[in-house]
PyMOL Python script that loads the backbone (N, CA, C, O; Angstrom):
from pymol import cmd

cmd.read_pdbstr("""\
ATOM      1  N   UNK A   1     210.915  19.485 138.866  1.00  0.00           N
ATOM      2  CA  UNK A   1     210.006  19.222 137.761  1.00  0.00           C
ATOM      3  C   UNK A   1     208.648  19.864 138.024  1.00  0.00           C
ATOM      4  O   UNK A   1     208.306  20.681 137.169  1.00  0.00           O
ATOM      5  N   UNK A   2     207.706  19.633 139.155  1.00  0.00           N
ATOM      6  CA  UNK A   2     206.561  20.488 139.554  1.00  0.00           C
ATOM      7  C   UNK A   2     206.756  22.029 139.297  1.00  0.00           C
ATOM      8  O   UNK A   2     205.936  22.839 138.865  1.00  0.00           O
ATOM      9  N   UNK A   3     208.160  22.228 139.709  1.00  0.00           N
ATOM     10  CA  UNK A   3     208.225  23.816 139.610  1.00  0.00           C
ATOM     11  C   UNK A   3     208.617  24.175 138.448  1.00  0.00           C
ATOM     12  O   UNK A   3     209.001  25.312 138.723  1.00  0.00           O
ATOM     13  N   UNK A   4     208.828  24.037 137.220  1.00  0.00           N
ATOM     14  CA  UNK A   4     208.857  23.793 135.692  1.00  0.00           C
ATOM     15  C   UNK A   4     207.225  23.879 135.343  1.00  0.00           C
ATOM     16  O   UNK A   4     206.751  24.879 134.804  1.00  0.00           O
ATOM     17  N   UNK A   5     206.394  22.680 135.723  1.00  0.00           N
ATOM     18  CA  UNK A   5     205.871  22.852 135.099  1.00  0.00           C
ATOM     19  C   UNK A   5     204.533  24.181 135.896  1.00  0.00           C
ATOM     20  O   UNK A   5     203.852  24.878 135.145  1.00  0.00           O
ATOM     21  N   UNK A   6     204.451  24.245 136.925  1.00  0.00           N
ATOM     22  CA  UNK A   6     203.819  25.211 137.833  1.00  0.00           C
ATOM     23  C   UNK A   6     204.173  26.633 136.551  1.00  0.00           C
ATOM     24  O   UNK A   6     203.383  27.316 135.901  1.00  0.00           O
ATOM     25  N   UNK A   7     205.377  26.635 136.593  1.00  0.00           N
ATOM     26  CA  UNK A   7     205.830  28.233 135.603  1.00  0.00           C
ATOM     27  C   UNK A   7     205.086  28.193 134.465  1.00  0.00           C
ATOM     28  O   UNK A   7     204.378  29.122 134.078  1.00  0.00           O
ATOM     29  N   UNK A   8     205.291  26.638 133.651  1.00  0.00           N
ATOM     30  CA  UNK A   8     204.860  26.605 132.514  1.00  0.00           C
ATOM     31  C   UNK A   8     203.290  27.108 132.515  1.00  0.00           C
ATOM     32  O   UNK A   8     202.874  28.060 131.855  1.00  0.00           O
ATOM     33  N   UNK A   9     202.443  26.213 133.457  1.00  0.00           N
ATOM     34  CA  UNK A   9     200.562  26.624 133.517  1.00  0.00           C
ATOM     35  C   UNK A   9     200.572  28.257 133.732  1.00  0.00           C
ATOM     36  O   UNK A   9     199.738  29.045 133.285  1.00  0.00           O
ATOM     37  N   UNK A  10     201.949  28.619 134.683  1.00  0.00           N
ATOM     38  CA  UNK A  10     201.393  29.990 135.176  1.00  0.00           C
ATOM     39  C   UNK A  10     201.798  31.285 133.980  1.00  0.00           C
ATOM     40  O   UNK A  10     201.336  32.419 134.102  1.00  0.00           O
ATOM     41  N   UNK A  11     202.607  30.937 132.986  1.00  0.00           N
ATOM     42  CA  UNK A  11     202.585  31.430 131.998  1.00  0.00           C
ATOM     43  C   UNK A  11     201.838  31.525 130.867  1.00  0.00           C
ATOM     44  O   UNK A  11     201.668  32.601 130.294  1.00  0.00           O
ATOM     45  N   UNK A  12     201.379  30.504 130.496  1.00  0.00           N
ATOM     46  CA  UNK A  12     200.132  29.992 129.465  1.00  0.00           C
ATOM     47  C   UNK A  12     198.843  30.438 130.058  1.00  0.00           C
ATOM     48  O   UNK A  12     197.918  30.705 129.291  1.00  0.00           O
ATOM     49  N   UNK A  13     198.676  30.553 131.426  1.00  0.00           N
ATOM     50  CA  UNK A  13     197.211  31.207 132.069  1.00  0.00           C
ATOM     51  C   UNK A  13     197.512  32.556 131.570  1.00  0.00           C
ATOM     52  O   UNK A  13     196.659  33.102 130.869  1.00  0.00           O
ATOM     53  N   UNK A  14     198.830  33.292 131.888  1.00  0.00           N
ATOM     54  CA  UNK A  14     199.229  34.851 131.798  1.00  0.00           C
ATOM     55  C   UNK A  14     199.064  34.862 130.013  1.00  0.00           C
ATOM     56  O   UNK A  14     197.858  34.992 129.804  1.00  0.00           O
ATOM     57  N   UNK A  15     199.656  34.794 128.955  1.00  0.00           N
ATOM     58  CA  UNK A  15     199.424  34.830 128.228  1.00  0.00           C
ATOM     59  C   UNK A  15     198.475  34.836 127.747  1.00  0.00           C
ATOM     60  O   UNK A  15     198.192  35.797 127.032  1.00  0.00           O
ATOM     61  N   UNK A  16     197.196  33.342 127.991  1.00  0.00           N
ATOM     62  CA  UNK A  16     196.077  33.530 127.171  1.00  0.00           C
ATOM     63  C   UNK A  16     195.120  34.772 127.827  1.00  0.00           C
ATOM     64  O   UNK A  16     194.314  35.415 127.155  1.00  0.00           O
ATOM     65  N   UNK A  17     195.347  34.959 129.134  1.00  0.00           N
ATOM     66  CA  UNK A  17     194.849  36.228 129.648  1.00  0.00           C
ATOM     67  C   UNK A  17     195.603  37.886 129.030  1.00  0.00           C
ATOM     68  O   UNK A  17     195.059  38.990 129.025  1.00  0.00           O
ATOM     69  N   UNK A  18     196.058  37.763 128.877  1.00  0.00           N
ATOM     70  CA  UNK A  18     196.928  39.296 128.600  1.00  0.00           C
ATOM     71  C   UNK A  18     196.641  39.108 127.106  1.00  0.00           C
ATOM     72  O   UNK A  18     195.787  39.887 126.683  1.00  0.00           O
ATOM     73  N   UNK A  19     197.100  38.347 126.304  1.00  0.00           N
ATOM     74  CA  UNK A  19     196.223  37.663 124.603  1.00  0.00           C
ATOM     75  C   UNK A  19     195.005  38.312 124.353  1.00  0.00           C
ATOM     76  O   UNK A  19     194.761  39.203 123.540  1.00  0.00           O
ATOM     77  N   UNK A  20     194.250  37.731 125.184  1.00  0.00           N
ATOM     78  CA  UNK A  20     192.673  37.663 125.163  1.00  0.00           C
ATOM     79  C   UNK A  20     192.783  39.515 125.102  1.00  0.00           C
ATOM     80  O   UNK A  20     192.884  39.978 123.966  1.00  0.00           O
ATOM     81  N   UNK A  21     192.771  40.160 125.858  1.00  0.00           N
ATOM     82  CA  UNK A  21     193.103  41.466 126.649  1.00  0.00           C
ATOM     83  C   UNK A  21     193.168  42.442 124.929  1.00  0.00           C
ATOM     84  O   UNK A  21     192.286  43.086 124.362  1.00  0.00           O
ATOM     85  N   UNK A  22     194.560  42.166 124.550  1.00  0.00           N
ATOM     86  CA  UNK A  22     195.399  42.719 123.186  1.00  0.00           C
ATOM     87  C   UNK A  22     194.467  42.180 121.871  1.00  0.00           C
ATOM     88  O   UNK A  22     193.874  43.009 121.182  1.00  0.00           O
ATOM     89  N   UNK A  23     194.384  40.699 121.572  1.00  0.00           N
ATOM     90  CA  UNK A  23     193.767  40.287 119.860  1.00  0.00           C
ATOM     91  C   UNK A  23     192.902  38.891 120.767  1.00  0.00           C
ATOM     92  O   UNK A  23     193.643  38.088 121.333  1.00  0.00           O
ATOM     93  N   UNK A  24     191.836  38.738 120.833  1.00  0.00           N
ATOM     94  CA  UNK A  24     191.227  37.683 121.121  1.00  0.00           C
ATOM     95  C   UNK A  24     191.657  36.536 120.001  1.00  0.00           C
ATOM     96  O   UNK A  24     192.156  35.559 120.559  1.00  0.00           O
ATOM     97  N   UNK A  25     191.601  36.439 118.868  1.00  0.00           N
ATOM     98  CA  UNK A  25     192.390  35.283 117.834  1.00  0.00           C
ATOM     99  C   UNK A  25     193.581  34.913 118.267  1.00  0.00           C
ATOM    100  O   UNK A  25     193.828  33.708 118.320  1.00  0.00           O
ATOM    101  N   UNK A  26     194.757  36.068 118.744  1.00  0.00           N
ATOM    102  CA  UNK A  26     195.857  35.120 119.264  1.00  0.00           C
ATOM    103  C   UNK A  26     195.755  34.348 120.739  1.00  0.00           C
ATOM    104  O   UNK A  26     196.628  33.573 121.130  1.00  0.00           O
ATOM    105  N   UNK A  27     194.714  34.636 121.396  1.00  0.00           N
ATOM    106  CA  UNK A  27     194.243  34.206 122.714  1.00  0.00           C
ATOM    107  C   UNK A  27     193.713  32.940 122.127  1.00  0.00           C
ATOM    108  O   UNK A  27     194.425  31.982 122.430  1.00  0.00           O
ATOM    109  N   UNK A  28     192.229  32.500 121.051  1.00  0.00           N
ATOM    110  CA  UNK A  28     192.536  31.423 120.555  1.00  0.00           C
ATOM    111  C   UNK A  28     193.662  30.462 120.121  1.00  0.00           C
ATOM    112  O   UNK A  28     193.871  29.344 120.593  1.00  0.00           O
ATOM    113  N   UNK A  29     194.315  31.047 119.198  1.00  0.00           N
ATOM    114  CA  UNK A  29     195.500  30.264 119.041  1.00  0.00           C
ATOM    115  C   UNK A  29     196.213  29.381 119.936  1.00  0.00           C
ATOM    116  O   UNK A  29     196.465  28.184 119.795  1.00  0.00           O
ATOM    117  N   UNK A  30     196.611  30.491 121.265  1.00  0.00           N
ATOM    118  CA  UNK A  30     197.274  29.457 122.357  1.00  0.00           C
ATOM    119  C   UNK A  30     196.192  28.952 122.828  1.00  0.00           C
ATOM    120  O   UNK A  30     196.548  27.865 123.284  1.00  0.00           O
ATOM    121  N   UNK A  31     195.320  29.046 122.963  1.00  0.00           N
ATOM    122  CA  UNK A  31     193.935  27.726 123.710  1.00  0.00           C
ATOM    123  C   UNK A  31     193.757  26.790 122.792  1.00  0.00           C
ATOM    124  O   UNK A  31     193.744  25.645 123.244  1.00  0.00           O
ATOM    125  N   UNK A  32     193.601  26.912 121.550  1.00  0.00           N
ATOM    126  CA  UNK A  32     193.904  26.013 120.738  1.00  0.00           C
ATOM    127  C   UNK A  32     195.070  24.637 120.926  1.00  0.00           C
ATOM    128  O   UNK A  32     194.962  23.475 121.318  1.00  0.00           O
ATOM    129  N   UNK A  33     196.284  25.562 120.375  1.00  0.00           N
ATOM    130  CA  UNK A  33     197.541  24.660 120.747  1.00  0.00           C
ATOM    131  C   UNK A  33     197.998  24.178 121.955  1.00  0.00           C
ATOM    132  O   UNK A  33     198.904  23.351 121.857  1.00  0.00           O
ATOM    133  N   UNK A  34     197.578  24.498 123.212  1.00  0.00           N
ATOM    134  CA  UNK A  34     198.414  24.683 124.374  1.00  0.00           C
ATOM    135  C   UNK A  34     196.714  23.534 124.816  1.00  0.00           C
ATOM    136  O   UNK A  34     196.837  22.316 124.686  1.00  0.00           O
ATOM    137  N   UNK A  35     196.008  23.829 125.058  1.00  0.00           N
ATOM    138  CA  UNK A  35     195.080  22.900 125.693  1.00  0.00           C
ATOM    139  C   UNK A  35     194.231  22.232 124.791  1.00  0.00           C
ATOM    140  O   UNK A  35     193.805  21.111 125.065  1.00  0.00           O
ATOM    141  N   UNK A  36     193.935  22.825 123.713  1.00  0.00           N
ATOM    142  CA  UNK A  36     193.207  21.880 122.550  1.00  0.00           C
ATOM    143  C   UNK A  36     194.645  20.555 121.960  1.00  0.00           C
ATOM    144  O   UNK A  36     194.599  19.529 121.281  1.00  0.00           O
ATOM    145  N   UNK A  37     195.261  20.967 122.347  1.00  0.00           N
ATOM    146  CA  UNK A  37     196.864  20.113 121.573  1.00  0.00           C
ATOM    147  C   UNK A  37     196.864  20.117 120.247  1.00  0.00           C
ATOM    148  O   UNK A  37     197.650  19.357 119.683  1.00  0.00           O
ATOM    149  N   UNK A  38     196.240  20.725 119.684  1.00  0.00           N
ATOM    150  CA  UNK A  38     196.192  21.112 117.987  1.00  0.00           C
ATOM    151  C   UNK A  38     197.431  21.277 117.412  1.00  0.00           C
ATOM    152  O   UNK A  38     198.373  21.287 118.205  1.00  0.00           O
ATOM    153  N   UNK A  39     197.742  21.443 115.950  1.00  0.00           N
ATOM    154  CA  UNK A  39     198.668  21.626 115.760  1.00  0.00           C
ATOM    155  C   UNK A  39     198.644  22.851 114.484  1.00  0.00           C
ATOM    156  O   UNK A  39     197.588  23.110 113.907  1.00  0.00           O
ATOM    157  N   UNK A  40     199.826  23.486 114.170  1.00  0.00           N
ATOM    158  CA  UNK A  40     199.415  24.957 113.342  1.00  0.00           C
ATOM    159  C   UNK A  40     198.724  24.600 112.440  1.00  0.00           C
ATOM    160  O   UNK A  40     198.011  25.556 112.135  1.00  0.00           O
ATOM    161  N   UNK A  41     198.521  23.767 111.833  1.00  0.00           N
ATOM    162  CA  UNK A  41     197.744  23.132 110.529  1.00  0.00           C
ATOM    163  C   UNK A  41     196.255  23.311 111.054  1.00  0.00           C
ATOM    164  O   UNK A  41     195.429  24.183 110.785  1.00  0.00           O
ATOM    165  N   UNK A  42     196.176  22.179 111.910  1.00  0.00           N
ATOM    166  CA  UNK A  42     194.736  21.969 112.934  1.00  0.00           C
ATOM    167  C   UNK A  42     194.350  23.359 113.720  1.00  0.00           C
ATOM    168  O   UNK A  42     193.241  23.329 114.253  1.00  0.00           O
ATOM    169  N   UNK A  43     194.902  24.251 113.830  1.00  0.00           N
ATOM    170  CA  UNK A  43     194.387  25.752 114.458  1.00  0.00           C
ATOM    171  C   UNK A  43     194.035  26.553 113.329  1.00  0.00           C
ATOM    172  O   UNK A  43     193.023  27.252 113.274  1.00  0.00           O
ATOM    173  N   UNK A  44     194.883  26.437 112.438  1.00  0.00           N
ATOM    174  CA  UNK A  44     194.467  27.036 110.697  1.00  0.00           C
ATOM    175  C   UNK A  44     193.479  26.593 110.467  1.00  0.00           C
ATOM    176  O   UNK A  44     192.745  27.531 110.156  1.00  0.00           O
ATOM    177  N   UNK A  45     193.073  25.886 110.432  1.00  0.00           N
ATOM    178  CA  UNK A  45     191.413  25.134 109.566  1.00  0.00           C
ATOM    179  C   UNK A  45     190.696  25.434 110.463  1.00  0.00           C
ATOM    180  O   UNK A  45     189.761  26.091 110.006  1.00  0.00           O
ATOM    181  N   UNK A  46     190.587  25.249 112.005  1.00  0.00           N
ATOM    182  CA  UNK A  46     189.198  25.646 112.507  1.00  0.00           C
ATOM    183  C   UNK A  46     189.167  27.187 112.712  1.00  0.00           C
ATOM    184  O   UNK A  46     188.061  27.720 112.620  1.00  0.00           O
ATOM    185  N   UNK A  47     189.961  27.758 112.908  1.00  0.00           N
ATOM    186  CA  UNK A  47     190.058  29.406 112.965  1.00  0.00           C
ATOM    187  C   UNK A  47     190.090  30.133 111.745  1.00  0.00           C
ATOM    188  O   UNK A  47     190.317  31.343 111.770  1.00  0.00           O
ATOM    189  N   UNK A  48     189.864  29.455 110.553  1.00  0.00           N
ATOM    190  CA  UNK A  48     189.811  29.857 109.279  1.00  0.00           C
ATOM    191  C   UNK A  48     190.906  30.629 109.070  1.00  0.00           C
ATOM    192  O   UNK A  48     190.575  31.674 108.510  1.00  0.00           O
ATOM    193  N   UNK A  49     191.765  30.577 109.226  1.00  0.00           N
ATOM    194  CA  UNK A  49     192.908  31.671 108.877  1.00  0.00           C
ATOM    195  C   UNK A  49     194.431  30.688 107.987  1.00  0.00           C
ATOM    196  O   UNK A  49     194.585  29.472 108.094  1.00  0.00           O
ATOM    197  N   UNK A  50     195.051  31.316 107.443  1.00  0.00           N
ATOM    198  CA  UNK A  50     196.540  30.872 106.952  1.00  0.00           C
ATOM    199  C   UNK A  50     197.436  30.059 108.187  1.00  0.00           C
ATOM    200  O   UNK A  50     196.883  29.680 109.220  1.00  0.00           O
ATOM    201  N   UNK A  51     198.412  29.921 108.008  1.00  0.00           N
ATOM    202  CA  UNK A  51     199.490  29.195 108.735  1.00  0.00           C
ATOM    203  C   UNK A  51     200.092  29.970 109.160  1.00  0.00           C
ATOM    204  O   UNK A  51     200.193  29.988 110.387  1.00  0.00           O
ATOM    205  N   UNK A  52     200.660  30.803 108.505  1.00  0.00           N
ATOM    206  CA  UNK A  52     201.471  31.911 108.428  1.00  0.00           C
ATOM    207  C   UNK A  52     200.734  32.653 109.887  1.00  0.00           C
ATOM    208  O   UNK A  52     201.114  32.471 111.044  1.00  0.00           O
ATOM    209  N   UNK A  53     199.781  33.376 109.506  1.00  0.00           N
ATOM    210  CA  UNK A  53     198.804  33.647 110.846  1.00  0.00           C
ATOM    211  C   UNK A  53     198.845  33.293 111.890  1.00  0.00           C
ATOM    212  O   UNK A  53     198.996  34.146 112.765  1.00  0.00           O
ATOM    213  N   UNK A  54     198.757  32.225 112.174  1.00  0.00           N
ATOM    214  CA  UNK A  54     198.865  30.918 113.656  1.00  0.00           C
ATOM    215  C   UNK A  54     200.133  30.868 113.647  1.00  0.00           C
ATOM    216  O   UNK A  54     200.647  31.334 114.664  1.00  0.00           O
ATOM    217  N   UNK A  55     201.090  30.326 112.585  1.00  0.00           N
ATOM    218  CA  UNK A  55     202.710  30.639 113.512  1.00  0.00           C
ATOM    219  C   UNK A  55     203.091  32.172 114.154  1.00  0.00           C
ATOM    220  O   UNK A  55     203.594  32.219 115.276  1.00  0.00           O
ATOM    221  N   UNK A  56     202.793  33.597 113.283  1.00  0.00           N
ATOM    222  CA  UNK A  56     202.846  34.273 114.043  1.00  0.00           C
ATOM    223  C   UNK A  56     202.034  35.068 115.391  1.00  0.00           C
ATOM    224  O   UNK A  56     202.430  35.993 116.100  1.00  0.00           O
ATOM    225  N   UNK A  57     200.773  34.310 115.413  1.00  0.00           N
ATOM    226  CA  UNK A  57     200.272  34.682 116.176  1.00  0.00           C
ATOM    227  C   UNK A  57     200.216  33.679 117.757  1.00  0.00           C
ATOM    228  O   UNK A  57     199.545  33.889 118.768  1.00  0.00           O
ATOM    229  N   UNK A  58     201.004  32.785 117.516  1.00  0.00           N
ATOM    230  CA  UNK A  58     201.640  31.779 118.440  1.00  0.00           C
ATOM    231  C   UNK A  58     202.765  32.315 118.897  1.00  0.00           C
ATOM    232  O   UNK A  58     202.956  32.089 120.092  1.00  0.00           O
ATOM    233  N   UNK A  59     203.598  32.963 118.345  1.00  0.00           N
ATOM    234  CA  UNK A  59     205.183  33.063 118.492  1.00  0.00           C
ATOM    235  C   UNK A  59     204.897  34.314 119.350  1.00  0.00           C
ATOM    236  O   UNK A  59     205.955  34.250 119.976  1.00  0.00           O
ATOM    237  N   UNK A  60     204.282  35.411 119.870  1.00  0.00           N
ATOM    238  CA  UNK A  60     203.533  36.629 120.062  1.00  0.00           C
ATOM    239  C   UNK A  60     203.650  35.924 121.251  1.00  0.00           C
ATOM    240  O   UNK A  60     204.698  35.277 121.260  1.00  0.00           O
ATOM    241  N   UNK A  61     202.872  35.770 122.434  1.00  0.00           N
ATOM    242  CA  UNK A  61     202.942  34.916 123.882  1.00  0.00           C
ATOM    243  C   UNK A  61     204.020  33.923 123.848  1.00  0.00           C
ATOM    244  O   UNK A  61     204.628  33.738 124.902  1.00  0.00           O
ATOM    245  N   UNK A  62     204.319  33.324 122.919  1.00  0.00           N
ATOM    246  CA  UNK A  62     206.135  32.866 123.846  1.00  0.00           C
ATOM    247  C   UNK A  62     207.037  33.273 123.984  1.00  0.00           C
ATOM    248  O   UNK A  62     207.803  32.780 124.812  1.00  0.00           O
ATOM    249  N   UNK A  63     207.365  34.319 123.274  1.00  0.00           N
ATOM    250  CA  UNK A  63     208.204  35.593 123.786  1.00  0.00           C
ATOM    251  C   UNK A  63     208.421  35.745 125.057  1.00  0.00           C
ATOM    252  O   UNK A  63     209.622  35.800 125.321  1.00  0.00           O
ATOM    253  N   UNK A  64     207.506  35.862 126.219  1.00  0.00           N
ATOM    254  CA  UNK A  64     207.144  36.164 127.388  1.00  0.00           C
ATOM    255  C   UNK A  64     207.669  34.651 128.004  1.00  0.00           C
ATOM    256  O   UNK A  64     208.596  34.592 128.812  1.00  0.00           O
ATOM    257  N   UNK A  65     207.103  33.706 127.617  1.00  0.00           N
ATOM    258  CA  UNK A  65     207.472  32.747 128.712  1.00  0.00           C
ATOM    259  C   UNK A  65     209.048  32.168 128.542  1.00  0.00           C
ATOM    260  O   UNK A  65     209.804  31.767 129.427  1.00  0.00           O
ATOM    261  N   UNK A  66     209.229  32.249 127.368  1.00  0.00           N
ATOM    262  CA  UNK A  66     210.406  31.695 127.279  1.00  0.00           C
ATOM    263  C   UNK A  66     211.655  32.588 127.640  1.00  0.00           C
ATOM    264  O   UNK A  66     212.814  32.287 127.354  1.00  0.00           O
ATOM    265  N   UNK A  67     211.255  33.737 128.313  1.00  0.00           N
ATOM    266  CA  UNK A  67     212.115  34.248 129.177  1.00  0.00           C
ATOM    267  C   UNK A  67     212.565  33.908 130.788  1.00  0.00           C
ATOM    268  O   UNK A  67     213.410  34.526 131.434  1.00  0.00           O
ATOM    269  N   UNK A  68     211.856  32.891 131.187  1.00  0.00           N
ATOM    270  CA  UNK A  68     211.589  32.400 132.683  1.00  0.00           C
ATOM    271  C   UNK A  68     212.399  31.455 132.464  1.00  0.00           C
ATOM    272  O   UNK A  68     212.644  30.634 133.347  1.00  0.00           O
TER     273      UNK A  68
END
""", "prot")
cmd.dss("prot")
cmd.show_as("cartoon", "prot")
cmd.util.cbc("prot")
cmd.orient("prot")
């Protein structure tokens, strides 16, 4: 279980770093959802953007982890 979730932080660090790097908004997004615990609704309203937006700009970095 530690080593689950060790992958999980060490992926979500890699992502919002490599994110940040590529579109800083999808780097929000996962800081949003992933440590703010927001939800696509709640990342839509403070990032001013659609839904549509935040689901795909969420789905963009889990690609990557959910290969581990």
């Amino acid at each position: 279980m530690k080593r689950a979730r060790r992958a999980l932080a060490n992926c979500t660090n890699a992502a919002v770093g490599t994110t940040d790097l590529v579109d800083p908004r999808k780097s929000q997004v996962v800081e949003l959802r992933v440590f703010g615990g927001l939800n696509v609704e709640e990342t839509a309203e403070v990032l001013k953007v659609s839904l549509d937006t935040v689901v795909r700009d969420w789905s963009w970095p889990r690609l990557g982890c959910s290969a581990g």
